[in-house]
N, C-alpha and C positions, 0 to 999 in steps of 0.2 A: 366769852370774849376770846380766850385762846382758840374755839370750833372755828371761830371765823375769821382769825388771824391763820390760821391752815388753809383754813379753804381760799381767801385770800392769795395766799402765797403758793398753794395748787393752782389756780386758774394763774398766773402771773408765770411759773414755770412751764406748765405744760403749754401755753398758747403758740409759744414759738417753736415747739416741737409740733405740734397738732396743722402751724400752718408749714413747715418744713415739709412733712410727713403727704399734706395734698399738693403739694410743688414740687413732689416725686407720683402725683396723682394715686396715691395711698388712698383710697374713702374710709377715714378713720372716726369713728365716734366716739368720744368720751365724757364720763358721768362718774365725779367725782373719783372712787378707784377703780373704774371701770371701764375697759374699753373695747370696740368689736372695731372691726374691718372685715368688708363685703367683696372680696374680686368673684369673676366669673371663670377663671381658671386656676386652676391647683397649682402652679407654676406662680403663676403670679404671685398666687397667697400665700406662699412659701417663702420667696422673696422679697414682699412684704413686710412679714412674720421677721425673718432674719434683720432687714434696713431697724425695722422699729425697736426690736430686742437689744441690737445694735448702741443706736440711740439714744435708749432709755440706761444702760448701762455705761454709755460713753459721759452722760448729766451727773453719773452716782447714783441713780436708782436703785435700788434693789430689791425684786421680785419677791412676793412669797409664794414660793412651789409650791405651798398649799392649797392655794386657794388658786393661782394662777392653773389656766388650762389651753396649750395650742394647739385643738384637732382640730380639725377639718370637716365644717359639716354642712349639712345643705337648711337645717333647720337647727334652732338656737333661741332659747330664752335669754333675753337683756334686759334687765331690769323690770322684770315680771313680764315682760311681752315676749311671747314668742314669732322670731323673723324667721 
């Protein structure tokens, strides 16, 4: 009952960041704690990276640097799929 009292309450916070996030034309994907965004320029994904970090920090989020990673790459496993 409490899994899905969270995840409840995840889908109900993140949705009006996730649609904020594409009405800044962000192409953000997220899956449970997990999330990618796809630009075609490094500039972009940069800028991005910053608005979303932003954000997710301005709500009270707080990252784990552990597990959290923001490089930059051309090829990326997301939840077992590699894009």
């Amino acid at each position: 009952m409490a899994q899905q009292t969270c995840l409840i309450f995840f889908t109900k916070l993140f949705r009006h960041l996730v649609r904020h996030w594409r009405s800044k034309s962000i192409p953000l994907v997220l899956f449970l704690s997990d999330g990618i965004a796809c630009l075609p320029i490094l500039e972009q994904a940069k800028k991005a990276v910053f608005i979303v970090e932003q954000d997710i920090s301005n709500a009270g989020i707080v990252f784990n640097k552990e597990k959290c990673f923001r490089t930059f790459r051309n090829l990326v496993r997301f939840q077992g799929v590699e894009i």
